[in-house]
C-alpha positions as CSV (number, residue, x, y, z in Angstrom):
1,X,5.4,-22.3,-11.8
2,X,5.3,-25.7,-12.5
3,X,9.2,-25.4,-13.6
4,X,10.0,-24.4,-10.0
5,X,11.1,-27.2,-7.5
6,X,8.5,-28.2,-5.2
7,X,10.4,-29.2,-2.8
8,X,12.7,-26.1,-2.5
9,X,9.6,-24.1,-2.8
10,X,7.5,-25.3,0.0
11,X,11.1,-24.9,1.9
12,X,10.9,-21.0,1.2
13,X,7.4,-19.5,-0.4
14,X,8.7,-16.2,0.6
15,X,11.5,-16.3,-1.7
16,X,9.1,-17.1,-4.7
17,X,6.8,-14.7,-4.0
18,X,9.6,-12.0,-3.5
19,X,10.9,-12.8,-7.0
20,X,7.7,-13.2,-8.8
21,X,7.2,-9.2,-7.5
22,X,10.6,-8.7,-8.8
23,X,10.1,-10.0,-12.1
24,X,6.8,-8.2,-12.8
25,X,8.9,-4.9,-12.0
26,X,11.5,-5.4,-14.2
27,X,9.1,-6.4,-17.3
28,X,6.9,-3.1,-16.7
29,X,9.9,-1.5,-16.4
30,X,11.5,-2.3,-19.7
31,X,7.7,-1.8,-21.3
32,X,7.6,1.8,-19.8
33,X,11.3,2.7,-21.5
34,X,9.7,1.6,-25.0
35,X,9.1,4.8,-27.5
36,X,5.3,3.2,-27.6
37,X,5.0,4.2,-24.3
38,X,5.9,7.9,-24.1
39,X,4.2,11.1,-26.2
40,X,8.2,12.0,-26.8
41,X,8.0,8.8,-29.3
42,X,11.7,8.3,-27.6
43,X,13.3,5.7,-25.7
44,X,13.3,7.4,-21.8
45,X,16.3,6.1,-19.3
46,X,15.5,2.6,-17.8
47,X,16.1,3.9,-14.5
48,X,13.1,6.0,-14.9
49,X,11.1,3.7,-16.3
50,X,12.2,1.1,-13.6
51,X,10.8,3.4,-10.9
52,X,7.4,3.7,-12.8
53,X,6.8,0.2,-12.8
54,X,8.1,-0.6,-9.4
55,X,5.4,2.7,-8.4
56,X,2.7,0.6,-10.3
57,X,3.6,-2.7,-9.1
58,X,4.0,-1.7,-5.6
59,X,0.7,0.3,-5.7
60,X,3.0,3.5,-4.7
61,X,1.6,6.5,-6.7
62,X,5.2,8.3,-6.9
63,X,6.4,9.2,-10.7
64,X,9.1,10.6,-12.1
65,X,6.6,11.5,-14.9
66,X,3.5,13.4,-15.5
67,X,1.2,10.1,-16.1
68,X,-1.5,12.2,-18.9
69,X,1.1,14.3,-20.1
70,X,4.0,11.9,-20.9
71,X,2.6,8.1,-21.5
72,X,0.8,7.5,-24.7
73,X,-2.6,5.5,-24.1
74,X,-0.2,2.2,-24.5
75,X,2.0,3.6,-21.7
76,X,-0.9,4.4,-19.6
77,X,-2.8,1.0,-19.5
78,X,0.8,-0.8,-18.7
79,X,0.8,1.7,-15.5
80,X,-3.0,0.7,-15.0
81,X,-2.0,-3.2,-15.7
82,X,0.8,-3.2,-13.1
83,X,-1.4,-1.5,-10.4
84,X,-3.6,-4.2,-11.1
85,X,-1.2,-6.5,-10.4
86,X,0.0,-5.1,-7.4
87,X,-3.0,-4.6,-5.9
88,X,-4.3,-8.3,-6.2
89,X,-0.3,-9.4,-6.3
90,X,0.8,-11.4,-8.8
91,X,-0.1,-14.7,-7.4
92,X,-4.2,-14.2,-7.6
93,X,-3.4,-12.7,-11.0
94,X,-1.7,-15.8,-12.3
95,X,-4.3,-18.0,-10.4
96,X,-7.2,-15.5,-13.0
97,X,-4.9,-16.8,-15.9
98,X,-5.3,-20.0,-14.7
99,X,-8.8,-20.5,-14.1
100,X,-9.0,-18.7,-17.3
101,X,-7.1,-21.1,-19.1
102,X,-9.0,-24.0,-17.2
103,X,-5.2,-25.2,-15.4
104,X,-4.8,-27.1,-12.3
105,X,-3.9,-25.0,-9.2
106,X,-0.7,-26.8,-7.7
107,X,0.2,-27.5,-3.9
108,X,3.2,-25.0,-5.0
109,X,0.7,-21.9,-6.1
110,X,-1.6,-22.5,-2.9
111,X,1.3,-22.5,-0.8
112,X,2.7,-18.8,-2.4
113,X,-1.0,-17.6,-1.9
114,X,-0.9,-18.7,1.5
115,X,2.1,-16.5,1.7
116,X,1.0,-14.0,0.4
117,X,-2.5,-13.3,1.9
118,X,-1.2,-14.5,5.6
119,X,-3.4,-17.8,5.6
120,X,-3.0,-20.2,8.5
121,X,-3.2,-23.0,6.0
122,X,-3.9,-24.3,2.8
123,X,-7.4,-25.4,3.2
124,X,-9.6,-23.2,0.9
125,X,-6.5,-21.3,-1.3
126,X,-9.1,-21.6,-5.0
127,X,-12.5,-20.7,-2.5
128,X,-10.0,-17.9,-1.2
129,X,-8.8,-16.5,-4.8
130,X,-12.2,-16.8,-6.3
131,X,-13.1,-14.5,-3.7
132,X,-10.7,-11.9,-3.9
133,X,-11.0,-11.8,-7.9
134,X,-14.6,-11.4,-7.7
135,X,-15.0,-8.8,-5.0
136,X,-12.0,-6.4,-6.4
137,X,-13.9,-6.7,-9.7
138,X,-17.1,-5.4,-8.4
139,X,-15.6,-2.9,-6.1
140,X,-13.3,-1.4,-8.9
141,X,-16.8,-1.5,-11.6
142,X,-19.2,0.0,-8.8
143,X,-16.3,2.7,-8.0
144,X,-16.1,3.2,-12.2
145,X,-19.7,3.7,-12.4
146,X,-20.0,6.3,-9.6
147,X,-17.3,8.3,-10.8
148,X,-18.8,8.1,-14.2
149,X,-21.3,10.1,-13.3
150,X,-19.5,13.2,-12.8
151,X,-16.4,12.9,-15.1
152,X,-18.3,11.6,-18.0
153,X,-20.8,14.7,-18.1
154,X,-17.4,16.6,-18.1
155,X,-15.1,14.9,-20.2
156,X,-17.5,12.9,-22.8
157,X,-17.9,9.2,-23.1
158,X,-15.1,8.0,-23.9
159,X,-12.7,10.3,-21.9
160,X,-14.8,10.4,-18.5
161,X,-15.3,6.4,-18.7
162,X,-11.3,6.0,-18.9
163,X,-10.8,8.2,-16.1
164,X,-13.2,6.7,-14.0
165,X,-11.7,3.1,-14.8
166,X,-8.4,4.1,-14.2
167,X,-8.7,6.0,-11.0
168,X,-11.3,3.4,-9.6
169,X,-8.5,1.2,-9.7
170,X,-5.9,3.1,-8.8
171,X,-7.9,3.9,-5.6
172,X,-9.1,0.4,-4.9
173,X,-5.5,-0.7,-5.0
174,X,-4.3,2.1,-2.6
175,X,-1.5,3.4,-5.6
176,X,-2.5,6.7,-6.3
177,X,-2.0,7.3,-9.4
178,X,-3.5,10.0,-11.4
179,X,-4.4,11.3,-15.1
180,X,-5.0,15.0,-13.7
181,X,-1.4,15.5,-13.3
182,X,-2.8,17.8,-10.0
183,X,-4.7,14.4,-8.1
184,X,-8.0,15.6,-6.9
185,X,-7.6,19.1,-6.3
186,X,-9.8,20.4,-9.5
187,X,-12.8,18.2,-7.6
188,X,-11.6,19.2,-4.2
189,X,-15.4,20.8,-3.7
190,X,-16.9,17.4,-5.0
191,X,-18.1,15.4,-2.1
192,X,-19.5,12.3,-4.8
193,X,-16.0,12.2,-6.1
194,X,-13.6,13.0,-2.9
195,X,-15.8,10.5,-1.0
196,X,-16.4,7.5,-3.5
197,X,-12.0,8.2,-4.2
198,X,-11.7,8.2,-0.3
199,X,-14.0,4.7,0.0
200,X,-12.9,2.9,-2.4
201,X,-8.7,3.8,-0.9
202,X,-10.4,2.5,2.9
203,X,-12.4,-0.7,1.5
204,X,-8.9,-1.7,-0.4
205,X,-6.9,-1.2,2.5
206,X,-9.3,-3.3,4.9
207,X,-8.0,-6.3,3.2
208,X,-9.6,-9.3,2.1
209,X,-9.6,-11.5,5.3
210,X,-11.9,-9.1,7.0
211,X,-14.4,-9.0,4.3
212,X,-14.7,-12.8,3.9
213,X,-14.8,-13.2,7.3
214,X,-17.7,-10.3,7.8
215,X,-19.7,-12.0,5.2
216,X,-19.2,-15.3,5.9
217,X,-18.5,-16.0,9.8
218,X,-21.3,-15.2,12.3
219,X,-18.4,-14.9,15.0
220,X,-16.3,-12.0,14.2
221,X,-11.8,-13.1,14.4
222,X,-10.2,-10.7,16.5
223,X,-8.2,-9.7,13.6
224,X,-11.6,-8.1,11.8
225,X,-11.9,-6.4,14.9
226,X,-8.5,-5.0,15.4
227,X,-8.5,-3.6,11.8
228,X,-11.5,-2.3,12.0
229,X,-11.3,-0.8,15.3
230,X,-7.9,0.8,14.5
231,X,-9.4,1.6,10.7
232,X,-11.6,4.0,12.5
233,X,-10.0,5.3,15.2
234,X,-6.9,6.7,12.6
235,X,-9.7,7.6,10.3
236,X,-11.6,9.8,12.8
237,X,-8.6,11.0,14.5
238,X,-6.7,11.9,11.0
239,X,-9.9,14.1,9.9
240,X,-10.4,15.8,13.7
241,X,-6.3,16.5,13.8
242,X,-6.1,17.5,9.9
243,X,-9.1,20.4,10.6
244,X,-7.7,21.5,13.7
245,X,-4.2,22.0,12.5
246,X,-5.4,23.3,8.8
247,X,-8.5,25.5,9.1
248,X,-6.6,28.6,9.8
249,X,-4.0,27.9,7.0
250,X,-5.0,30.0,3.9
251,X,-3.4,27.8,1.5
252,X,-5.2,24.6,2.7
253,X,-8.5,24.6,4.3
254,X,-9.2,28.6,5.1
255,X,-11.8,30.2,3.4
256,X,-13.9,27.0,2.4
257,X,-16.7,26.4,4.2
258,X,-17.0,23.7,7.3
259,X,-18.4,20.8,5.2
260,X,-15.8,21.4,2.5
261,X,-12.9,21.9,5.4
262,X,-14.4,18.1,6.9
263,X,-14.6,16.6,3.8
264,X,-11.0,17.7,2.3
265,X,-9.7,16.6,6.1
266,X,-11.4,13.5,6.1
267,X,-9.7,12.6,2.1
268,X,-6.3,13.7,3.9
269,X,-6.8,11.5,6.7
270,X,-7.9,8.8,4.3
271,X,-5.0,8.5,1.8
272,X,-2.7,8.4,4.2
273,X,-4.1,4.8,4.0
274,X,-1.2,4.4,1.6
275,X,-3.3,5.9,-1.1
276,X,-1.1,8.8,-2.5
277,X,-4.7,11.0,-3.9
278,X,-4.6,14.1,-2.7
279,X,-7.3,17.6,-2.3
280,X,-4.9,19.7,-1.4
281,X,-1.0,20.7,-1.6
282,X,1.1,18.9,0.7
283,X,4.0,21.5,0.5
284,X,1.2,23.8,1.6
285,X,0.7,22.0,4.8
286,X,1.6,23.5,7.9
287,X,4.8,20.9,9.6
288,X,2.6,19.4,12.3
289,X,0.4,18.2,9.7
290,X,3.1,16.9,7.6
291,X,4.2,14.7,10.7
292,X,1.0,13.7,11.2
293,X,0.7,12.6,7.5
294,X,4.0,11.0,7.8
295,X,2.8,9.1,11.3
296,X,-0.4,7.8,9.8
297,X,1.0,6.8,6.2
298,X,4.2,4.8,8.0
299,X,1.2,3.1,10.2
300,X,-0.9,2.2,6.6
301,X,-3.5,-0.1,5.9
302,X,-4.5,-3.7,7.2
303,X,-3.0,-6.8,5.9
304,X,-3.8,-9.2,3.4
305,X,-5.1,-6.3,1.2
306,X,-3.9,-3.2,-1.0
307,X,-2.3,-1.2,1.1
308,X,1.1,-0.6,2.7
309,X,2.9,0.7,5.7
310,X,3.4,-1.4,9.0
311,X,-0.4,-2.2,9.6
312,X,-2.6,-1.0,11.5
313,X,-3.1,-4.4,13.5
314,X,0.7,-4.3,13.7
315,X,0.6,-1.0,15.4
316,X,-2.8,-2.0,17.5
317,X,-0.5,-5.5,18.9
318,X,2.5,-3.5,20.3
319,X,0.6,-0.8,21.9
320,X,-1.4,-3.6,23.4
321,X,1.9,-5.6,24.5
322,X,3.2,-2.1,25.7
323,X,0.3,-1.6,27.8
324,X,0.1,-5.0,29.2
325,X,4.2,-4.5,30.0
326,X,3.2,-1.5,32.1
327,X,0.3,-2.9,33.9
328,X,2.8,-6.3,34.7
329,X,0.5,-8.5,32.4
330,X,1.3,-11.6,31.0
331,X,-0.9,-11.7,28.6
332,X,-1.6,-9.1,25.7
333,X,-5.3,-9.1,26.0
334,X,-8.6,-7.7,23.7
335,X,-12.1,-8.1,23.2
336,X,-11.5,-11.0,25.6
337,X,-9.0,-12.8,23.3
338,X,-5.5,-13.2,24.3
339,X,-2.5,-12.2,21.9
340,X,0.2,-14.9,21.6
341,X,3.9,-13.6,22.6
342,X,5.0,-14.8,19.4
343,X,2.4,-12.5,17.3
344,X,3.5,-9.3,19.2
345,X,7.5,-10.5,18.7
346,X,6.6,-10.3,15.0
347,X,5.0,-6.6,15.1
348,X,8.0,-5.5,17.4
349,X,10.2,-6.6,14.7
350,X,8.3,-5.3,11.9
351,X,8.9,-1.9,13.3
352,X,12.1,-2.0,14.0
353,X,13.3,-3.3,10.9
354,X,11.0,-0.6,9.4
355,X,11.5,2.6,11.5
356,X,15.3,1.5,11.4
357,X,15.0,1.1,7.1
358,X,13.4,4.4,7.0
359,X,15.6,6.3,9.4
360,X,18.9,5.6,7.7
361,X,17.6,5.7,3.7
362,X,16.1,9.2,4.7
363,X,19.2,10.3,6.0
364,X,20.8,9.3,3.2
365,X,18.7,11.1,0.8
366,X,18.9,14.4,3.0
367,X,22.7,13.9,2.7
368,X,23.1,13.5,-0.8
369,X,20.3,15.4,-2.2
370,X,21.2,18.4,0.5
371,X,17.8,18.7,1.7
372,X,16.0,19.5,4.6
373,X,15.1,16.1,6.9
374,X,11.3,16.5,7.0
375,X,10.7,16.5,3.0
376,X,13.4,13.6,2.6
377,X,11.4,11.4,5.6
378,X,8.3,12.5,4.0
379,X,9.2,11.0,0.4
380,X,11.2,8.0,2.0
381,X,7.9,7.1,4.2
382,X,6.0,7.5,1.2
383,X,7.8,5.2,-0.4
384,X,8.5,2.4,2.0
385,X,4.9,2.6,3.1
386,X,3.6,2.3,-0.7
387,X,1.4,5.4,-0.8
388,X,2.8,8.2,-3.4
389,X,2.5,11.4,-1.7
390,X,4.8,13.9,-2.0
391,X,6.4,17.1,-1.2
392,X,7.0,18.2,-4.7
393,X,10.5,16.1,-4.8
394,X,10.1,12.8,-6.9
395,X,11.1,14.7,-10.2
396,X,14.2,17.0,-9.0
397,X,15.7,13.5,-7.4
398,X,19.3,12.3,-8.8
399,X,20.1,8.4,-9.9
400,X,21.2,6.8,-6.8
401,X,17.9,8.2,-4.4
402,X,15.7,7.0,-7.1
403,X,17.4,3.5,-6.9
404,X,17.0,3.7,-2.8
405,X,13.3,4.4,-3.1
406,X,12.9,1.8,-5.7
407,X,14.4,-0.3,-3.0
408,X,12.2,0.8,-0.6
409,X,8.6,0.3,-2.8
410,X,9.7,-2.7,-3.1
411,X,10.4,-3.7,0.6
412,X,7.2,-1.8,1.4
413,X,5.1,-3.9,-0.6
414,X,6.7,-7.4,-0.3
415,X,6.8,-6.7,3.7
416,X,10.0,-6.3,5.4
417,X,9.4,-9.9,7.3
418,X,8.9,-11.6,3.7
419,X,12.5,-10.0,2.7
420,X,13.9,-11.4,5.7
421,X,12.7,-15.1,5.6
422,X,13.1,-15.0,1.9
423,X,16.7,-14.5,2.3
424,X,17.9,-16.1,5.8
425,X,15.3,-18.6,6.8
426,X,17.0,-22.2,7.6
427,X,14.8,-25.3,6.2
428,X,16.1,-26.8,9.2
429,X,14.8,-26.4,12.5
430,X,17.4,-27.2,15.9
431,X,15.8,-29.2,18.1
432,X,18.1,-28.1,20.9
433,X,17.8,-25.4,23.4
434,X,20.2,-23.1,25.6
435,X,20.5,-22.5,29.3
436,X,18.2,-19.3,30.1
437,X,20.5,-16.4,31.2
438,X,19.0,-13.2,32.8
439,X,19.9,-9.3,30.7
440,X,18.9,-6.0,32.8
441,X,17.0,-4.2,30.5
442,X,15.3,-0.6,31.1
């Protein structure tokens, strides 16, 4: 870090932090081609390998490869490493080196973190990272130890405490990835493991903000509320629509009974947090619930924390400005706090850019992969959104659709607005300011 200008960096944080992610990618990516990595004790094609890492890194869950079957133990911890990574991102990672190492955090690294978790300012950046450190860490070892219990009378010791390590993680940081090669369907009748899984996927997708400011501030930001509030309400409203829609399909939810139909909807509803876990067969699904799935896992998590997709506070800000349009509001108003124009010009965009992204890659992938449009949206959404469900496709797909989804992990994950400023934000501001001119819209 301390090789990179100042100057040009506190011109354009987004750029570093888009090419730290970058970096991290390719690196995993050239580990995960290694013969060390693979039970084939070969050398697998980069391009594979590429779209492992950038899975990992972007906390995806999608894999080319059977994660127990084909990585060796080596290969395996890399995958677990890079979902580490990319579920703190890589600046709080190098800030653990750092404090580990005893270094000095520079105005450049709290200015990337500020980036990077949406900070207003700089004020607190090592209180911040200590914070987030410490609270994934005991998250990810009380998950461990709860799905200990179960896996470890099942698998042994050493066996059951690796799975429950790796998958506490790989919930916690919203990647779903799994060593089952089936997800969670074995323990679909498990309500310790489907609901500790489906927690740990919700608390990492909160994001960080709203836990330090629960614990710490007696007045709750409206921010904590909105992610909260819309937390729930896709929660509840996933698991009510997921059981109406399944419980008479015979390949899903028919024939269990109603606790294990609420539970399995309610672990549906909840990985579509951008988790990528899954209790039951999402080919098997009838289509309205794989629009629904797609719906809910485009919409994601909140910011600042593991998961993906376009926010849920995103979402929350342009219904709001939508409804205060229609009632001829001026202000965006909620929970008697007003929303500034400028916030809800930023979620507009963010949807736009990311409906419009996901609209013309999925097309693509239809065309050249000469597939129906529903499974191609579904496994570009999954993508783009960073969650790793999938309709059975991410195997069968040819070079240049995995190069677009590795595109689109990574878009996902950096955010589409990061992308943008990285690459066309002017260090120079114009201080002038045209005529007003009046466009008939609607």
């Amino acid at each position: 870090m301390r090789g990179v200008n100042n100057r040009s960096l506190q011109h354009n944080p987004p750029l570093y932090l888009a090419i730290g992610f970058l970096l991290i990618i390719v690196v995993g990516g050239i580990l995960l081609s290694l013969p060390i990595s693979h039970t084939s004790g070969e050398f697998i094609p980069f391009i594979n390998g590429l779209f492992t890492a950038t899975s990992a890194t972007c906390v995806t869950g999608l894999s080319v490869y059977n994660i127990s079957q084909d990585f060796t133990l080596f290969g395996q911890i890399t995958v677990l490493i890079l979902i580490q990574i990319g579920g703190l991102g890589f600046m709080a990672m190098t800030v653990f080196i750092a404090f580990a190492l005893n270094r000095k955090i520079t105005i450049s690294d709290r200015l990337v973190i500020k980036e990077q978790f949406g900070q207003e300012s700089l004020k607190g950046m090592v209180k911040w990272i200590r914070y987030v450190i410490f609270f994934t860490l005991s998250i990810e070892a009380i998950g461990t130890l709860i799905l200990a219990t179960q896996w470890i009378p099942q698998y042994g010791v050493k066996t059951g405490m690796w799975y429950s390590v790796f998958h506490s993680i790989s919930a916690f940081c919203n990647a779903g990835f799994d060593l089952f090669g089936d997800s969670m369907i074995q323990f679909q009748n498990n309500p310790i493991i489907l609901i500790a899984i489906a927690l740990l996927i919700i608390i990492g997708g909160l994001g960080f903000g709203v836990y330090m400011d629960l614990f710490t501030s007696k007045r709750k930001s409206l921010h904590t509320k909105l992610a909260l509030s819309m937390t729930a309400i896709l929660l509840v409203g996933g698991t009510i629509l997921f059981l109406f829609l399944e419980n008479g399909n015979a390949k899903t939810l028919e024939g269990q009974n109603v606790f294990s139909q609420v539970l399995n909807a309610f672990f549906q509803s909840a990985t579509t947090r951008t988790a990528g876990f899954f209790s039951i067969q999402q080919t098997n699904m009838m289509e309205l619930s794989l629009i629904a799935t797609i719906i809910l896992m485009l919409i994601g998590g909140s910011p600042a924390g593991t998961a993906g997709g376009m926010k849920t506070t995103t979402v929350a800000v342009l219904i709001l400005s939508t409804i205060a349009q229609l009632r001829d509001r001026e202000e965006t108003e909620i929970f008697n706090r007003s929303i500034s124009k400028n916030t809800a010009l930023r979620a507009t965009t963010i949807i736009i850019l990311s409906l419009f992204w996901v609209m013309v890659v999925s097309s693509i992938i239809s065309y050249i992969e000469n597939i129906r449009f529903l499974p191609s949206i579904f496994e570009t959404v999954s993508a783009f959104a960073t969650v790793g469900l999938s309709m059975d496709l991410t195997t069968e797909l040819g070079y240049i659709t995995k190069v677009l989804l590795i595109i689109s992990m990574y878009i996902g994950r950096v955010g589409p607005i990061t992308i943008a400023y990285a690459l066309f934000r002017s260090k120079k501001r114009t201080l002038t300011k045209n005529a007003n001119g009046k466009v008939m819209v609607g």
